[in-house]
N, C-alpha and C positions, 0 to 999 in steps of 0.2 A: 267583337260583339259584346254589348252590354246583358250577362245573363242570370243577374241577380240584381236583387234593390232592397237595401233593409232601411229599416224607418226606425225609429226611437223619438218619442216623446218631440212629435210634428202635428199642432194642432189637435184631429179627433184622434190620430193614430198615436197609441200609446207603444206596441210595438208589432212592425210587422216586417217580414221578407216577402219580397214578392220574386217568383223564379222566371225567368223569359226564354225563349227558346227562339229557334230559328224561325223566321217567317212574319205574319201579324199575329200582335198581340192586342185583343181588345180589350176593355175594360170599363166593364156597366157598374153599375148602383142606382139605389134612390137616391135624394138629394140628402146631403149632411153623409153619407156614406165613406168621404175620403177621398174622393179622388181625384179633386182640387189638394189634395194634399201630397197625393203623386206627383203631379204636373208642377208644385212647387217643391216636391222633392229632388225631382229632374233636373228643374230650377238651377236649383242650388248647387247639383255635381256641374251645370252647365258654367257655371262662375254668375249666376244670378245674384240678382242686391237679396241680402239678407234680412229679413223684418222680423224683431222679437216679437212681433205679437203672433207671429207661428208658435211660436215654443209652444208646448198642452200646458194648459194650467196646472201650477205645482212643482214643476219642473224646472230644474234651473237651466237646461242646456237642451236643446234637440241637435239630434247627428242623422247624417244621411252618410250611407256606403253603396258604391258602385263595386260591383264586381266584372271587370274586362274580362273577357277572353282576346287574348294578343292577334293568336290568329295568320288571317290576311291582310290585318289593317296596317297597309302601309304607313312607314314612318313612325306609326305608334308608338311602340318600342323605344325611339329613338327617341324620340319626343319626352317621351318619360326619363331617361335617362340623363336628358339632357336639365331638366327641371330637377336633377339627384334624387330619381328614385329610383325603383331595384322592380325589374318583371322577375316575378316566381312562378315555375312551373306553368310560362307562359300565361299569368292571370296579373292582372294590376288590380290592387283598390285604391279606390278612391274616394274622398272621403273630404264629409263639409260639417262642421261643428258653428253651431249657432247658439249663442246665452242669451238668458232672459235680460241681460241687459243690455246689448245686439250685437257683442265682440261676436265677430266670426274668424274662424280658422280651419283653412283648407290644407288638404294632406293628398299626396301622389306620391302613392309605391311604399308609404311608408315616411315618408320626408313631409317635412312641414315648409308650404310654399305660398308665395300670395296666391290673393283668388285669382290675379290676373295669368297667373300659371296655368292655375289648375284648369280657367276655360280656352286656353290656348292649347291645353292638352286633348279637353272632355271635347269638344267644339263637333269635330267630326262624330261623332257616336252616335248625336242624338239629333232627327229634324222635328222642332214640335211645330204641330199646325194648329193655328185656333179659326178662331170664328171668320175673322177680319183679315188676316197678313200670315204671312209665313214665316215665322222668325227667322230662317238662314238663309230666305232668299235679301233679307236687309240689310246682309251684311256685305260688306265690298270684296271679301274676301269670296264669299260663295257668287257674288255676282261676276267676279272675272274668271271663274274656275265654269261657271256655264256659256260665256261666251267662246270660253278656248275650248271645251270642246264640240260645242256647235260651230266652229270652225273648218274644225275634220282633220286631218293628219299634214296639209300645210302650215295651218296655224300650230298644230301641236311640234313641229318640227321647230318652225319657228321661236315656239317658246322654249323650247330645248336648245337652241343655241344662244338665247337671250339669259338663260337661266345661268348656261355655260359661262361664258361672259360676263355676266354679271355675279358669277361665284369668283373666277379671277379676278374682277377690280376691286373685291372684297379683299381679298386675299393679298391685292399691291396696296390696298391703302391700309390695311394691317402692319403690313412690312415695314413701308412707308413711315407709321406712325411710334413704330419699333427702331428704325433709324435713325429717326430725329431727337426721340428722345434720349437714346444713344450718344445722340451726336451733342446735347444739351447738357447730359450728365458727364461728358467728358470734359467740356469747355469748361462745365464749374469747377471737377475735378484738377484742369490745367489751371485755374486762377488761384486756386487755393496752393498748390505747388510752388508757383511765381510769388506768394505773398509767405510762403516759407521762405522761400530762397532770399528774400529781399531781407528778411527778420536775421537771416543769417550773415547775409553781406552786412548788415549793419553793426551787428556784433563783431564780426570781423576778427574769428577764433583763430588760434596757432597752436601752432607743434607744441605736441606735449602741454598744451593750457591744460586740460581733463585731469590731469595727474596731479598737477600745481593744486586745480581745484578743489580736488579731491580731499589734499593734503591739509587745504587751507580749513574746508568743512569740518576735516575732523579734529582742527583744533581749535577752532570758535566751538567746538559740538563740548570742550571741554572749560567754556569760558566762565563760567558759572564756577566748576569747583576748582578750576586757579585761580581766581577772586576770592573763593571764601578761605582757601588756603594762603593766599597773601595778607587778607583782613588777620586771620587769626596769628599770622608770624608778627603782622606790627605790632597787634596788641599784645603778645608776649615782650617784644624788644622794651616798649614803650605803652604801658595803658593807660586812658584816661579817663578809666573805671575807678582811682585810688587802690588798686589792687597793685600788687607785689609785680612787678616786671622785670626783664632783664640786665634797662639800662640800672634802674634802684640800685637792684641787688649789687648790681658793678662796683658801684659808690660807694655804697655801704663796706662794702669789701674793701675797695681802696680809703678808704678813712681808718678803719679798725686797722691798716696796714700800717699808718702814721704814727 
């Protein structure tokens, strides 16, 4: 049951809580009084279109809050749960934020959801009736929920095993769609295996190559400094810098020997 409604900065209401109890609840005024501003408050926890020019002048945002009581309401609960949000002490709020520039953002239990949640949760709560139509009798979901049970307990049997039924073909084509792709993620996983295996056969590695390789690595790993240490042996032997080297000095020596 829906047994609170606070208002913030909606139109003429600047702020109010209104408390509801069990049973009817009416609700008079003069005109400009607000309550067209109810009805659009309603609105709004219902997943109604949001229009800033509700917001009260001055104000950047208006918020509307439902207060659930959980209760009897079948599936309620569930229904919230399912959209991630959290019943507390068996109460839900519920909750619609509207800016003067016309972002809207809906909240159930506490969790931030589209609006399309939030009336797929609120939907049952509330029937509004106006002048001309009955908003929940327009909708397909309330018009096949009056026929089954003007039916009477054949037709309700009936949908209880169509429901039945139609929860297990849910539940195969789930499986189903969990198999296959199973069965897709394996087949890449086997192509990608056969395209190693082939990179391998082509290389066409042997006993004890790793070891060779290894060996081979670490002595290209040292190619650098036996280069610089061969460069610097020539240029000692023989330089061609005009500096003092080893063959020279040879000569030198074997001439002063003569």
């Amino acid at each position: 049951m829906l047994e609170e409604i606070r208002i913030g900065s909606l139109g003429v209401i600047d702020s109010s809580t209104l408390e509801l109890g069990p049973g009817l609840t009416v609700i008079t005024g003069e005109t400009g009084a607000g309550k067209t501003m109810i009805v659009t408050a309603l609105g709004l926890l219902l997943g109604g279109r949001a229009d800033s020019g509700s917001v009260r002048s001055g104000s950047r945002s208006a918020r509307v809050e439902g207060v659930v009581r959980v209760g009897d309401l079948a599936g309620f609960a569930a229904a919230v749960e399912e959209v991630g949000g959290e019943v507390e002490d068996g109460r839900v709020v519920l909750a619609r934020n509207v800016s003067a520039e016309g972002r809207s953002r809906a909240f159930v239990g506490g969790a931030s959801v589209p609006v399309s949640a939030l009336a797929g949760v609120a939907e049952p709560l509330v029937a509004v009736h106006g002048q001309s139509d009955q908003h929940r009798l327009l909708q397909a979901r309330a018009q096949r929920e009056a026929l089954d049970r003007f039916g009477g307990e054949q037709s309700a049997a009936l949908l209880a095993a169509y429901a039945d039924r139609h929860a297990r073909l849910v539940a195969c084509e789930r499986e189903l769609a969990e198999v296959v792709a199973s069965a897709r993620e394996r087949a890449r996983e086997a192509d990608l295996l056969r395209f190693g295996l082939e990179e391998l056969e082509a290389v066409d590695p042997q006993p004890g190559e790793d070891a060779a390789l290894a060996a081979e690595e670490s002595r290209l790993g040292f190619a650098d400094t036996l280069r610089t240490a061969a460069e610097q042996a020539r240029e000692s032997l023989s330089s061609e810098l005009d500096q003092p080297d080893a063959l020279a000095t040879t000569a030198a020596a074997r001439s002063e020997s003569r």
